[in-house]
Structure formats: C-alpha cells, structure tokens
VOGUDO-294157 format. One line per field, with one value per residue: residue number from 0; residue in three letters; chain; x, y negated, z of N, C-alpha, C, CB in turn. Coordinates in steps of 0.001 Angstrom, whole numbers. Each point is the difference from the previous one (the first is absolute). Glycine has a CB too. Layout:
// VOGUDO-294157
n: c(NUM,...)
res: c(ALA,...)
chain: c(A,...)
n.c1: c(X,...)
n.c2: c(Y,...)
n.c3: c(Z,...)
ca.c1: c(X,...)
ca.c2: c(Y,...)
ca.c3: c(Z,...)
c.c1: c(X,...)
c.c2: c(Y,...)
c.c3: c(Z,...)
cb.c1: c(X,...)
cb.c2: c(Y,...)
cb.c3: c(Z,...)
// end
This chain:
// VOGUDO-294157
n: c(0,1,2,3,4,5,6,7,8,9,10,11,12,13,14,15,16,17,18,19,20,21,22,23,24,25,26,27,28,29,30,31,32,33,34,35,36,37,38,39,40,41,42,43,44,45,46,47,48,49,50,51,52,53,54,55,56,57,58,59,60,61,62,63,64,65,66,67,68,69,70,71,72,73,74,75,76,77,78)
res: c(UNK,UNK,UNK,UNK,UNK,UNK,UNK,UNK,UNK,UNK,UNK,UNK,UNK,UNK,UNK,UNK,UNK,UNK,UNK,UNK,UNK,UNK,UNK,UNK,UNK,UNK,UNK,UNK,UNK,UNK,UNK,UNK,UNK,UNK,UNK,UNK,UNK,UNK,UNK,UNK,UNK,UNK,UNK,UNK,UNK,UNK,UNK,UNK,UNK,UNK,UNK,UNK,UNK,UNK,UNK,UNK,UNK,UNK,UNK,UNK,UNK,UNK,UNK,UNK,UNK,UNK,UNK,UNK,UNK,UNK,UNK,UNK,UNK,UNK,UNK,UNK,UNK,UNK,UNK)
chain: c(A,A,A,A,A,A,A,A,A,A,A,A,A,A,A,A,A,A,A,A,A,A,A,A,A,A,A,A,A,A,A,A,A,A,A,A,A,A,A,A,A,A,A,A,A,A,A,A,A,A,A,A,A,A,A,A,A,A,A,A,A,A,A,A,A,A,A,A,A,A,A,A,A,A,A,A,A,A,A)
n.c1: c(-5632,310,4012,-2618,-1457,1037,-593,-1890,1346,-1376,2708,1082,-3008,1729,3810,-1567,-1644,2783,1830,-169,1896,-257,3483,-637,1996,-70,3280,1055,-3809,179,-3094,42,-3259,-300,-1435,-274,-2475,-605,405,1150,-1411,2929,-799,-1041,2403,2182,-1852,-141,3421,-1052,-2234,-979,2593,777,3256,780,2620,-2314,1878,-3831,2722,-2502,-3113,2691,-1809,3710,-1439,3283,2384,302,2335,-782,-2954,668,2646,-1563,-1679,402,1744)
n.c2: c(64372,-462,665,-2164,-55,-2691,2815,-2465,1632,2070,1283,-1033,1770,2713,48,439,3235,2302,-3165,172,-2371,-1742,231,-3608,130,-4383,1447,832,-420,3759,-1161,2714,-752,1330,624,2139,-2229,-1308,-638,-2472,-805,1458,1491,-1410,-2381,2107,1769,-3467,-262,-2346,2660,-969,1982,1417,-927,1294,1324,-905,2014,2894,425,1835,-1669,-2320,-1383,562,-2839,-1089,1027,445,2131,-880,205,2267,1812,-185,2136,2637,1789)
n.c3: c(-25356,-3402,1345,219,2565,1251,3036,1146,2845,-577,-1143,2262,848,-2038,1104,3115,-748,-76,2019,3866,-1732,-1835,-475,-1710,-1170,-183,-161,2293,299,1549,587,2178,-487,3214,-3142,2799,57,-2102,-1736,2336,-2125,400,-1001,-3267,541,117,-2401,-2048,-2006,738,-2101,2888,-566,2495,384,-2047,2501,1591,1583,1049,2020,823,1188,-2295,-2497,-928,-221,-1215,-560,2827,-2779,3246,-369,-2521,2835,2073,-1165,-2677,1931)
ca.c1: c(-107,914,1270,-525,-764,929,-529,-118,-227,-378,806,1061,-485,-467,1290,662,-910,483,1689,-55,1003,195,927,442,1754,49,1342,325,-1250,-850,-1113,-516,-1538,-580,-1597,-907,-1099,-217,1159,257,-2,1573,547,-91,40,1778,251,-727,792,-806,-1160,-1483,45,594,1580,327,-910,-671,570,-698,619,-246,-861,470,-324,1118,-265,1058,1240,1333,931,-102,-989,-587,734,-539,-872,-217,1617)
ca.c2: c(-1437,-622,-1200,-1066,-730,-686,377,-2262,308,1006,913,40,203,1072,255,-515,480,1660,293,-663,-1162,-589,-80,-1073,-90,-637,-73,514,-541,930,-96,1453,147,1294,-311,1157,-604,-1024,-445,-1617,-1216,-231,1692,112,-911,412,880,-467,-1499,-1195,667,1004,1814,118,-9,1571,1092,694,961,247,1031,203,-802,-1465,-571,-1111,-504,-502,1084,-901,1902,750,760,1132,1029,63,145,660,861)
ca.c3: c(-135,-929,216,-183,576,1158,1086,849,1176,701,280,1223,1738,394,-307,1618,1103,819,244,1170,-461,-1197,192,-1074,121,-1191,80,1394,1040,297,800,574,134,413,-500,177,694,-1162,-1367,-430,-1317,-326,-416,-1530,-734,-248,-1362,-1272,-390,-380,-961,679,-38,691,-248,-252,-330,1273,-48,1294,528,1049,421,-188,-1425,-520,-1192,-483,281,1096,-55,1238,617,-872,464,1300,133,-892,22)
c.c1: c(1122,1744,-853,-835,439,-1356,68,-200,-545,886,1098,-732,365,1558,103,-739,236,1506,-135,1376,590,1494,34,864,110,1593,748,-1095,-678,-1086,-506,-1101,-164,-1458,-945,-1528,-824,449,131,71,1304,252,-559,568,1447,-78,-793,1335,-760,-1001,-1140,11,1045,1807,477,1570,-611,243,-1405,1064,-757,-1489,876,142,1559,-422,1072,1197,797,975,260,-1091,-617,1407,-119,-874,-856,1002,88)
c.c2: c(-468,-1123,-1641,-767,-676,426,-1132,1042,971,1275,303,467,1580,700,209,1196,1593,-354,-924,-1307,-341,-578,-1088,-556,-1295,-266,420,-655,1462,-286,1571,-494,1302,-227,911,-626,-880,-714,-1412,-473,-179,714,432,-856,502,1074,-484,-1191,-1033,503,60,1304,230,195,1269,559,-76,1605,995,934,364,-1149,-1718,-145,-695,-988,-1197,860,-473,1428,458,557,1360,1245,660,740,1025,1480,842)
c.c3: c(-941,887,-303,581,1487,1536,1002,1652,647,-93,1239,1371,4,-25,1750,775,369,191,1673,368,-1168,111,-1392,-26,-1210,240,1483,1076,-167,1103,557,860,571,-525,215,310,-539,-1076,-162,-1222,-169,-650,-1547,-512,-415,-608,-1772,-16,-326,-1471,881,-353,750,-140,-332,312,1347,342,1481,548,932,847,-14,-1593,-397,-846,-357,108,1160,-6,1199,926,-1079,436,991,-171,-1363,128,-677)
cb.c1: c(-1038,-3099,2455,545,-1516,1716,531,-2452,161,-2155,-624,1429,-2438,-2842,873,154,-1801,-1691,1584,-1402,360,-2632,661,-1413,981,-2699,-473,2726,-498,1838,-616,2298,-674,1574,775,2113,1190,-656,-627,1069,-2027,728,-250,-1723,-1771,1139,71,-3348,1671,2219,1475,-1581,-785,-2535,348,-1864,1267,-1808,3346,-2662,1966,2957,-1410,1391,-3032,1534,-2527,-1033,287,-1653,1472,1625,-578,-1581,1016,473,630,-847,433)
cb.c2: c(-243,-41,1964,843,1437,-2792,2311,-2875,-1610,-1051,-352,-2066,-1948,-118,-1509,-3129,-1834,2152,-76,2588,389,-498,2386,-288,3188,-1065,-1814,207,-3092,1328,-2350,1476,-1422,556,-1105,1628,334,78,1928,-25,-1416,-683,925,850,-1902,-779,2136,573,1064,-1923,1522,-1739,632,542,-1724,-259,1569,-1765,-1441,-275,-543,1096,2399,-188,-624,1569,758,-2013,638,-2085,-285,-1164,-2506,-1842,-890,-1820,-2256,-2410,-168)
cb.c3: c(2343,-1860,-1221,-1286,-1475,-2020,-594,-2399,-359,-258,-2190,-1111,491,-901,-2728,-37,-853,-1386,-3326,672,1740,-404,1667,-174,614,-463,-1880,-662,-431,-801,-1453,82,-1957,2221,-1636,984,1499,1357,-1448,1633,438,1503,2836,-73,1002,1929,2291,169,-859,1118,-1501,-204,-2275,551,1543,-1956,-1833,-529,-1191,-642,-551,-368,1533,2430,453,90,373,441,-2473,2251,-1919,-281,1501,-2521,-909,802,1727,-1277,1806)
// end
C-alpha cells in the first residue's frame, strides 16, 4: 500500500477487527478501548483526525492498536 494513500474509517475498523485494544493518545489525554467483542464509534472516532483520516503514527502490536503519541505510554507498552 502506497505511503500516500490516506487511511479513513473503514480502514480504522478493519485495523480494530483483529486486535483487542486500542489505545488513543492525544498528548497527555489517553482513551483505551476494549475492542475485542465490538468496536464502538468512539473508538474509531478517537483514531481519526478532524481530515477523517487516520492519525498518526499508528502503531500494531500484538492484538493492541496505538494511535497518536504519548512517550510514557509508547514506553509502557512498547518497552
């Protein structure tokens, strides 16, 4: 997949739909989503910027999604 192509909503679902937590970070505001079961509307909204594409970076680990930055949680949780 081209860099250049911007990634919206559905991408974010299908991002959600093999993982089991989401982790959205906007500075020092962090949100956490259990998205194994279902995927709340929050939970995509808080990985989309006001464009409607998706934030960046995004990051997959494992069955958890990151999306924005925060260094103590990306240390946390990247270590």
């Amino acid at each position: 997949m081209p860099a250049s192509r911007k990634l919206q909503v559905t991408d974010a679902r299908e991002l959600l739909e093999k993982a089991s937590r989401l982790i959205a970070m906007k500075g020092k505001k962090v949100q956490e989503f259990a998205v194994a079961k279902s995927i709340p509307d929050e939970a995509v909204a808080a990985m989309l910027g006001p464009t409607g594409n998706l934030r960046a970076p995004t990051v997959v680990r494992g069955k958890t999604v990151l999306v924005g930055f925060n260094d103590e949680i990306f240390t946390k949780t990247l270590g």
